[in-house]
SENUMAR-228786 format. One record per residue (C-alpha): z, y, x. Coordinates in steps of 0.25 Angstrom, whole numbers, plus 5000, padded with zeros to 4 digits. Each point is the difference from the previous one (the first is absolute). Layout:
// SENUMAR-228786
w	v	u
Z	Y	X .
...
This chain:
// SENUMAR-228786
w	v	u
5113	4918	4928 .
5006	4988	4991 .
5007	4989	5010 .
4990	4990	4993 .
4990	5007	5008 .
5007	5002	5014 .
5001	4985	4999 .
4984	4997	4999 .
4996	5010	5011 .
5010	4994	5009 .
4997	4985	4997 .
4983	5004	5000 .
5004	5006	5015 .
5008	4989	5003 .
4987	4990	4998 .
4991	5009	5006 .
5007	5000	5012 .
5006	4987	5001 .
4984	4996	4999 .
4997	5010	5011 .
5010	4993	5008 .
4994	4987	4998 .
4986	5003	5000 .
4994	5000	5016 .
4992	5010	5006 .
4986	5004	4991 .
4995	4994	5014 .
5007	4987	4998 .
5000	4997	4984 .
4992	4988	4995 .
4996	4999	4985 .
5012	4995	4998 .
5008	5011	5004 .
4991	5007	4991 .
5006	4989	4988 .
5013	5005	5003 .
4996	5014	4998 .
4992	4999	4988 .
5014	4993	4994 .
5008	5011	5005 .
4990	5010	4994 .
5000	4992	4988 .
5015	5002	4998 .
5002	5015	5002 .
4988	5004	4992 .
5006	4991	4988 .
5015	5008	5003 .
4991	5011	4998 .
4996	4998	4984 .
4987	4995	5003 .
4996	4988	4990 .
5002	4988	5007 .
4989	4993	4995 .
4991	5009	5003 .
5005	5004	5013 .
5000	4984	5004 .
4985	4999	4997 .
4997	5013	5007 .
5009	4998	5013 .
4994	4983	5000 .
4985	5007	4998 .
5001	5009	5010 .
5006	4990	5011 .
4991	4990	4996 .
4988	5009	5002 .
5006	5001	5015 .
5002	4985	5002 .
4985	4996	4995 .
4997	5012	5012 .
4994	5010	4989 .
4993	4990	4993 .
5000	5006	4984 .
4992	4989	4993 .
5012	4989	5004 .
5009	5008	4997 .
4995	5004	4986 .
4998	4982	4999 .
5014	4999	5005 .
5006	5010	4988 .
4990	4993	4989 .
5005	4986	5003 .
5015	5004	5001 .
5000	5006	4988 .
4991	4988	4993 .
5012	4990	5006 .
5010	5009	4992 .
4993	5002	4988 .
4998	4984	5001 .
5015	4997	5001 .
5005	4992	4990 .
5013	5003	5002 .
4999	5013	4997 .
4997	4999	4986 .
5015	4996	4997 .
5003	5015	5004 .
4997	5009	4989 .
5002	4988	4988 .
5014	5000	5007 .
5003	5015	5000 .
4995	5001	4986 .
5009	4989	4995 .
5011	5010	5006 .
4997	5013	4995 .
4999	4994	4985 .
5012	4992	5003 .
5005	5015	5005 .
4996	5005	4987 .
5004	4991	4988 .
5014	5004	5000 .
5007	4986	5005 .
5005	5007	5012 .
5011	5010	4992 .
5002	4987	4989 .
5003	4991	5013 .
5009	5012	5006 .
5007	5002	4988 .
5003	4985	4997 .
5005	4998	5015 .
5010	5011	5001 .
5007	4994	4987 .
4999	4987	5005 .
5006	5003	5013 .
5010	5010	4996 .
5013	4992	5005 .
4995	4999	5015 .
5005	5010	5009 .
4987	5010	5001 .
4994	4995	4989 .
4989	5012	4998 .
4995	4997	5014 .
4999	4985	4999 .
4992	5001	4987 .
4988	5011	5008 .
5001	4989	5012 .
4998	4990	4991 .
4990	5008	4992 .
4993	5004	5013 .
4998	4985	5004 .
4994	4997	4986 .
4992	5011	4998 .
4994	4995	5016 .
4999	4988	4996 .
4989	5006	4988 .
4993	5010	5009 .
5002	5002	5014 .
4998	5013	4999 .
5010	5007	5011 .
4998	5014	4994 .
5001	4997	4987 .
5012	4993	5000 .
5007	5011	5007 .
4996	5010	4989 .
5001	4993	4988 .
5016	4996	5004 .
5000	5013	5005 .
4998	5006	4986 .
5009	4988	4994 .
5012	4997	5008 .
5003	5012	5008 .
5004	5008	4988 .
5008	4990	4994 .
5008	4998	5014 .
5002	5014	5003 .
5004	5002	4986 .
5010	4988	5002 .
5007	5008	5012 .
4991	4991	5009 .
5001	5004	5016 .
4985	5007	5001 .
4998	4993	5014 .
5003	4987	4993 .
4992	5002	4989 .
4988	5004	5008 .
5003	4990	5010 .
4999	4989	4991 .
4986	5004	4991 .
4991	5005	5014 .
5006	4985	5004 .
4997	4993	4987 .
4988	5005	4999 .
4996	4997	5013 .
5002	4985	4997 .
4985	5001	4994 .
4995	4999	5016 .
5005	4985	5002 .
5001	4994	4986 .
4986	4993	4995 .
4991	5005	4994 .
5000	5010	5011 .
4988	5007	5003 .
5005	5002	5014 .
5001	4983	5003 .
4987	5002	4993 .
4992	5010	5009 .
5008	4991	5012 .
4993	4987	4996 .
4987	5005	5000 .
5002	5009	5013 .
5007	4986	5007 .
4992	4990	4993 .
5013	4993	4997 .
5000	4994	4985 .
5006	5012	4990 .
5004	4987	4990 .
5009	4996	5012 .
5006	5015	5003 .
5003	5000	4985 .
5010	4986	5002 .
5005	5006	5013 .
5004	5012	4996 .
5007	4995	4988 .
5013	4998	5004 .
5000	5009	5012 .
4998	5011	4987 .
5012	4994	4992 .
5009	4999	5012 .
4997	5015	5004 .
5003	5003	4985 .
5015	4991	4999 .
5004	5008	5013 .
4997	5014	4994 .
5008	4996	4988 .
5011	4992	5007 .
5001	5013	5011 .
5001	5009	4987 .
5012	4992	4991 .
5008	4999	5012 .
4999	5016	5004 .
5003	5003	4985 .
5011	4990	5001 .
5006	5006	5013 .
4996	5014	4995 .
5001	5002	4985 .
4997	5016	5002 .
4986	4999	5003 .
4997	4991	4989 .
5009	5002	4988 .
5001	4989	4990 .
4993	5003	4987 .
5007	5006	4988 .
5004	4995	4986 .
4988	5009	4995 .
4992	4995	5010 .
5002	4985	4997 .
4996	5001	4986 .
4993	4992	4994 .
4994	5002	4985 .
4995	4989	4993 .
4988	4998	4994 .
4999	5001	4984 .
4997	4985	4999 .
5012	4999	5009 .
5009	5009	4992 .
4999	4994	4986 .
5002	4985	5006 .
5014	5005	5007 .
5003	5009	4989 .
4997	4988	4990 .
5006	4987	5006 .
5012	5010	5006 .
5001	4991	5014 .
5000	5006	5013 .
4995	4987	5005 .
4984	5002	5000 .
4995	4984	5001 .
5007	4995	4985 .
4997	5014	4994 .
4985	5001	5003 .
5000	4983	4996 .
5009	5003	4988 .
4990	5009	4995 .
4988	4992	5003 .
5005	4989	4993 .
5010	5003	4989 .
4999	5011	4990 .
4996	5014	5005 .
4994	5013	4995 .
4994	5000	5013 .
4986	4995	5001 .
5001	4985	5002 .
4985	5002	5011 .
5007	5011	5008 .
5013	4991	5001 .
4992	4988	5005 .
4992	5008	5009 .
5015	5006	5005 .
5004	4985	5002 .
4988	4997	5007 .
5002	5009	5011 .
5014	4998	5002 .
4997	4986	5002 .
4988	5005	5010 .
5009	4996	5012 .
5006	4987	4997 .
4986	4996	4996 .
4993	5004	5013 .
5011	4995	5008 .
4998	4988	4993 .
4986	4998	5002 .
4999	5006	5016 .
5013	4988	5003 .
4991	4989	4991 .
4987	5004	5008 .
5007	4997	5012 .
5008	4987	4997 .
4986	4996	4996 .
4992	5005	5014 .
5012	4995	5009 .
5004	4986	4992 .
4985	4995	4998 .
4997	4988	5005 .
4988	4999	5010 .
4989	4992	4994 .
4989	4995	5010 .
4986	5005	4999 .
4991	4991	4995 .
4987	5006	5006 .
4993	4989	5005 .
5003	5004	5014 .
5008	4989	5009 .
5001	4997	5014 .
4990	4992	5006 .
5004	4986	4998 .
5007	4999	4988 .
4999	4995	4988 .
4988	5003	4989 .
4997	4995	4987 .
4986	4995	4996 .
4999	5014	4993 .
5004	5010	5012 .
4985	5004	5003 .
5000	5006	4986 .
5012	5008	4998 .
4995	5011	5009 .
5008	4995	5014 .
4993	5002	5012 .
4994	4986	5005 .
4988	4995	5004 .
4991	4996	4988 .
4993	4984	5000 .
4988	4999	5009 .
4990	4990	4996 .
4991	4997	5013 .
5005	5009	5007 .
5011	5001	5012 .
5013	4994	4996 .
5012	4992	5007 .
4999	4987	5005 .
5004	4989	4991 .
5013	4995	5006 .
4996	4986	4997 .
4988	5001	5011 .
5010	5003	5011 .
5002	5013	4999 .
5010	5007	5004 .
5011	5002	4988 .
5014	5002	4996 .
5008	4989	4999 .
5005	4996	4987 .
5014	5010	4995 .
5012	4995	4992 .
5004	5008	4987 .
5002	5015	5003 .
4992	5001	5016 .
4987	5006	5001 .
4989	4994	4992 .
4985	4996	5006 .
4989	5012	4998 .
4992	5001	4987 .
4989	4992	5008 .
5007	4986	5002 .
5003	4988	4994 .
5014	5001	4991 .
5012	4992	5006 .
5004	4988	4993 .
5010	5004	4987 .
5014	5000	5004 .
5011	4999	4991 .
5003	5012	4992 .
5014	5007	5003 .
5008	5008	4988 .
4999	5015	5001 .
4990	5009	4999 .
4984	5000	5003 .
4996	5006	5012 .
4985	5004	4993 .
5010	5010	4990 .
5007	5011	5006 .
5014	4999	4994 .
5008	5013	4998 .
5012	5002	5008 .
5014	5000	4994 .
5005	5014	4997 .
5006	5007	5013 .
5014	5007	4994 .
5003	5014	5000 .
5005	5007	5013 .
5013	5007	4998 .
4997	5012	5003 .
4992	5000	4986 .
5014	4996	4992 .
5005	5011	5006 .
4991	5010	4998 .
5000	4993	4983 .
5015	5002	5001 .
5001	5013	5005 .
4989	5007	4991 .
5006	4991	4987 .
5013	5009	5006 .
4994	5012	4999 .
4993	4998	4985 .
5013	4997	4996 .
5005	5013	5007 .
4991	5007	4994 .
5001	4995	4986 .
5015	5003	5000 .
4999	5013	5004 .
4988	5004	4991 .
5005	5011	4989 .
4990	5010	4995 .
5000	5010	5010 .
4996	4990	5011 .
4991	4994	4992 .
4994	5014	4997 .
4998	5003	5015 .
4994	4985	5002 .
4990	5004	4988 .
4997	5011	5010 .
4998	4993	5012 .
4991	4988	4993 .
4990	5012	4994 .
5000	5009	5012 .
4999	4988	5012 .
4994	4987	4993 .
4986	5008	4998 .
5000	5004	5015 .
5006	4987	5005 .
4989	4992	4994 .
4989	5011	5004 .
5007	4998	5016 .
4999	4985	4998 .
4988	4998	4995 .
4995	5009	5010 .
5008	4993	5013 .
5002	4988	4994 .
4985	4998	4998 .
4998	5003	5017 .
5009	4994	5006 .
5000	4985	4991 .
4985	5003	5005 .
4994	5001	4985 .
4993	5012	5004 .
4996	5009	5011 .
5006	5014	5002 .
4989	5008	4993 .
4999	4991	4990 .
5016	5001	4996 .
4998	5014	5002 .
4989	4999	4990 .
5011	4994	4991 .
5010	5009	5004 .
4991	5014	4994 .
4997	4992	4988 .
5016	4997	4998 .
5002	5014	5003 .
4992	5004	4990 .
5007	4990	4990 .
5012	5006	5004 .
4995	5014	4998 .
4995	4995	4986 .
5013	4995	4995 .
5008	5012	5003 .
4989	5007	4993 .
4999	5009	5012 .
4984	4997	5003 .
4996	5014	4995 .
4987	5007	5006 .
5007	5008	5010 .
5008	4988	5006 .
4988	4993	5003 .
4993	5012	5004 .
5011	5002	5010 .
5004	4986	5005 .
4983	4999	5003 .
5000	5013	5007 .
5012	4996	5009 .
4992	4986	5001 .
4986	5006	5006 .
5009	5010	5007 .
5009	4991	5008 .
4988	4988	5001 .
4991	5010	5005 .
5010	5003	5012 .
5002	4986	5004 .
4985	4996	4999 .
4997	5012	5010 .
5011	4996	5010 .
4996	4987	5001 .
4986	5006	5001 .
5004	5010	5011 .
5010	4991	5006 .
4988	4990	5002 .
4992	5010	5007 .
5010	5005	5009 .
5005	4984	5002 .
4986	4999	5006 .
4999	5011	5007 .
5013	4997	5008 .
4995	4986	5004 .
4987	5004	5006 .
5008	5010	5008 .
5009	4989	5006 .
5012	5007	4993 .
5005	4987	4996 .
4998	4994	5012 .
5008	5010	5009 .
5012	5000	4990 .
4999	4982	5001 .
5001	5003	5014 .
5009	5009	5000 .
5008	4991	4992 .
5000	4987	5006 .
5002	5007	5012 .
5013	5004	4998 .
5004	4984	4998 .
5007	5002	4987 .
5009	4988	4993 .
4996	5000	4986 .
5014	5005	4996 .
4996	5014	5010 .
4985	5001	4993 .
5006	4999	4985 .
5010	5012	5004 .
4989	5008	5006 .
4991	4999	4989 .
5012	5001	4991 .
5004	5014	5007 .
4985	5005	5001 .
4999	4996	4985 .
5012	5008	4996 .
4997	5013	5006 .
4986	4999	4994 .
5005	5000	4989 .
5007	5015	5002 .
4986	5007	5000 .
4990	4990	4993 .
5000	4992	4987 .
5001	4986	4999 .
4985	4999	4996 .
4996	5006	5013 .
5009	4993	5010 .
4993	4986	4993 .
4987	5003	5002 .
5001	5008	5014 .
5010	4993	5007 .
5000	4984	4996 .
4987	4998	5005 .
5007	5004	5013 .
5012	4990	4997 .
4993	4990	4995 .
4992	4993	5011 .
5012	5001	5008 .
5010	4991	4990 .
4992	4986	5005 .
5004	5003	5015 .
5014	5000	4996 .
5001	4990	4989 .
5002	5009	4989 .
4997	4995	4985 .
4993	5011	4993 .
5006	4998	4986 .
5013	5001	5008 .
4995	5014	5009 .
4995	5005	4985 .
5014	4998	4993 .
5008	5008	5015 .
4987	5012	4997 .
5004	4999	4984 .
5014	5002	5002 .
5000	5009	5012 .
4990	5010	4992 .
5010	4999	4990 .
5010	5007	5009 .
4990	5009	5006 .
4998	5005	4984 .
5016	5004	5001 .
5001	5005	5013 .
5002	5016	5003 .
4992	5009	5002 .
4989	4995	4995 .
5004	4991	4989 .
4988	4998	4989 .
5011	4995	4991 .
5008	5012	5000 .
4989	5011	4997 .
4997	4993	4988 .
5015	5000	4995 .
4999	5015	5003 .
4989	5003	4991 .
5007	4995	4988 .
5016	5003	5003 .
5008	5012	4996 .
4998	5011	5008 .
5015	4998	5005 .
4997	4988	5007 .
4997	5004	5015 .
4988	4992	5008 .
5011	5000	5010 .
5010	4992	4991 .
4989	4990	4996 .
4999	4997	5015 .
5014	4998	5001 .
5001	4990	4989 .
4988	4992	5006 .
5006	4998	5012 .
5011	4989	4996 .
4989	4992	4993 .
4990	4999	5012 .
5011	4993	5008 .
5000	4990	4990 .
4985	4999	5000 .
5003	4998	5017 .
5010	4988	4999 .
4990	4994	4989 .
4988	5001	5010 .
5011	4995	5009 .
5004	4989	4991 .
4984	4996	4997 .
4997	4999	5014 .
5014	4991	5005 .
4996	4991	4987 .
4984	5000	4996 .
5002	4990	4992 .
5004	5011	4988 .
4987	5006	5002 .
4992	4985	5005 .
5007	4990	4991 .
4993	5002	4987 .
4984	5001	5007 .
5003	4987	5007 .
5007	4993	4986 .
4987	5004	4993 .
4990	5000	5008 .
5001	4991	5013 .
């Protein structure tokens, strides 16, 4: 019998008996007891291969039918208006326009173009073949989210090329099951998606959180692997001569075999502009993208000296506090005031003895709109107090003329170093990741500036991917046929989680399951330090037996309630179950990651050597949930900019 196996029955036995253990006697059990159960049940009958949405709405039926004491016409009215609260979820809709933007991203080819490109480009860092799939996997996350598809498709790009590169196999599988699980955390994850709508915690505001949490889990896998080439060069061997070439395009090749100048900048110019048997428009269009950078930096650095320099102009809305000044024409200029009353109830007159303000000196507070206007007073130089004057220009912090005088350094830099073959592999990068980066920035950009709402930019994202598609003249009848396939596929098995998730969700409230686990809880008197390890742990070993899609919607409903007790932020508890899933995906023997890999790697590479590989990367995904949770503010700081 395969180990794989062994471990199943033994864990299904060690859950059956732990539950026994719990349980009381058949005497003595109360419907909560019954709730544990049917969670229990619900848990081995899923380790067993039966679907688990299916198995969610059968076991949540079954115990509802014994809550409501038999009664089949409330249980029926309980499944129908579940199931109408799903298919009713906004939210959701985001889910397959999201997955289909990733499966045509998948297949348009930019994935091996942008592999390709970052391999050259990195070439003189130490393990360069592996920092170029890491940063590849980050990317490609960043366009689908798709755990398992990341893992494949750099499965059937990089690990070749690493292996064929004398690459250490445990470090090459190492590094794409860890990659590719990067697609958990970084937005537009369908995981912080399928979190929102099971917490009710905004999904625009998991995207901004998760942002940097993502970036800094991906800088630690690439520091952690430079530094183990670096200190062991035999498990990632620097890339040969052969290796590094880089063949110029033919544009490229008859300006450098023209002009005879190893120095691409005054040989592309010198063929735009001086006489050339190269077409004058190509050359132009060359100078226009070597000039790319400087004129982007250009534009991002004048953007912000404008934003940050701007002087602040008060609004003239016709709104003042109550008792200055207003002119005779303030009622009409759309102010808020109280319009002329003929007859009917107004202010006394302050000449009848009423009571009044006395008389103010130039710059006090002036009488209401309803009384008598002071004697005229000298007029003082300056400006009118009835026109809002703009405000002297503040100077630029400067932090700004640093960050101008560094990126002026690096233009420079790389202007200097800029000959034909670097130019060829910046060609490269510019046509493999500008497409994608604007498809990711139009997609995030638009949710977290608030332009749109997450099915909306999901919306975008499918059209762009079908742009993208379109250019690279891969949108054949087959690709679309498949990435809508994969779509209805993967959609379908979200939509009828959430639908049997609902149902069981239900099921286990009107037992009192939740309430027994609260008390059960808070009886413990936990600090909120003791609670997040706890649910941190359960999480974690959850994610051993279970996909991620099924410890969401089974098990946060339970975690949930419970965050309010202990002053828990559930964008912050949603960012600690993101990342922790991420290490559950990379953790023996039941890593989802590492089944994929095998399915596409050489026969060779063991599943036992996969594992090993994986083990050095979840550490580091520990000391980041370690470093997320000693400092929040990675994970809180851009929600609160944005949104508070």
């Amino acid at each position: 019998m395969r180990k794989e196996l062994w471990f199943g029955l033994v864990l299904m036995a060690i859950i059956l008996v732990g539950t026994a253990v719990i349980l009381p006697d058949p005497s003595q059990m109360t419907r909560g007891h019954l709730g544990l159960l049917m969670l229990a049940l619900v848990v081995v009958t899923i380790m067993l291969g039966f679907p688990t949405a299916f198995t969610l709405m059968g076991m949540g039926m079954l115990f509802t039918w014994f809550a409501f004491d038999f009664n089949t016409e409330l249980t029926l009215d309980l499944m129908v208006q579940r199931t109408y609260g799903v298919m009713t979820n906004d939210v959701l809709i985001s889910v397959p326009l999201f997955v289909f933007m990733g499966y045509l991203v998948e297949r348009a080819n930019l994935i091996e173009k942008l592999f390709t490109s970052l391999h050259l480009a990195t070439a003189w860092l130490p393990g360069s073949l592996a920092v170029a799939t890491l940063v590849t996997c980050a990317i490609f996350a960043t366009a689908t989210g798709i755990v398992g598809a990341v893992v494949t498709l750099m499965g059937l790009l990089a690990l070749p090329a690493m292996l064929k590169s004398g690459y250490d196999v445990r470090l090459s599988a190492g590094v794409i099951t860890a990659g590719g699980c990067l697609g958990i955390l970084i937005p537009p994850s369908v995981l912080l998606i399928v979190y929102g709508a099971t917490a009710g915690v905004s999904v625009v505001q998991l995207y901004a959180g998760a942002f940097f949490p993502g970036l800094m889990l991906a800088g630690l896998y690439i520091g952690a692997v430079i530094m183990l080439s670096w200190l062991k060069p035999n498990l990632a061997p620097a890339l040969s001569k052969e290796q590094r070439k880089v063949t110029l395009s033919p544009l490229l090749q008859a300006i450098s075999g023209e002009q005879r100048r190893p120095w691409a900048p005054m040989a592309i110019l010198g063929s735009a502009f001086g006489r050339s048997a190269v077409s004058r428009p190509r050359a132009f269009g060359e100078v226009l993208l070597m000039a790319m950078p400087l004129a982007t930096f250009a534009l991002l650095m004048g953007l912000v000296y404008r934003g940050i320099t701007a002087p602040e102009v008060p609004a003239d809305n016709g709104l003042q506090e109550i008792g200055t000044e207003q002119s005779d024409g303030d009622f009409d200029s759309g102010g808020l005031a109280e319009p002329p009353i003929e007859g009917g109830l107004q202010e006394p007159p302050t000449d009848e003895g009423g009571l009044a303000e006395p008389p103010q000196e130039s710059g006090g507070l002036s009488e209401p709109p309803g009384a008598e206007p002071p004697a005229a007073v000298p007029a003082t130089p300056g400006p009118s107090s009835e026109t809002p004057t703009a405000a002297e220009a503040p100077p630029a912090p400067p932090a700004f003329w640093w960050v101008l005088g560094i990126g002026a350094l690096g233009l420079i830099v790389f202007y200097a170093i800029l000959n034909f073959q670097r130019y060829q592999v910046y060609r490269l990068l510019l046509q493999s990741f500008v497409p994608l980066s604007l498809l990711i920035l139009a997609v995030l950009g638009s949710i977290v500036f608030g332009l749109a709402t997450p099915t909306e930019a999901a919306a975008i994202g499918a059209l762009g991917g079908v742009l993208l598609a379109a250019l690279y003249r891969q949108l054949t009848r087959r690709v679309l046929s498949e990435s809508v396939f994969l779509t209805a596929k993967t959609s379908a098995m979200v939509c009828w989680l959430f639908v049997g998730s609902s149902i069981f969700s239900a099921a286990f409230a009107l037992l009192g399951g939740q309430e027994l686990i609260e008390h059960w809880v808070l009886g413990m008197e936990l600090t909120p330090l003791q609670f997040m390890l706890l649910s941190q742990v359960i999480i974690f070993i959850l994610g051993w037996p279970l996909e991620w899609t099924e410890i969401i919607v089974i098990f946060m409903p339970i975690f949930i309630p419970l965050l309010g007790h202990f002053e828990i932020d559930p964008l912050f508890f949603g960012l600690m179950v993101a990342m922790n899933l991420q290490t559950a995906f990379l953790s023996p023997p039941v890593a989802m990651a590492a089944f994929y890999l095998k399915g596409v790697s050489p026969p060779h590479v063991t599943l036992n050597q996969i594992f090993i590989g994986m083990m050095p990367f979840m550490l580091i995904q520990i000391l980041a949930m370690f470093l997320l949770y000693v400092f929040p503010g990675i994970g809180l700081w851009l929600p609160h900019i944005l949104y508070d």
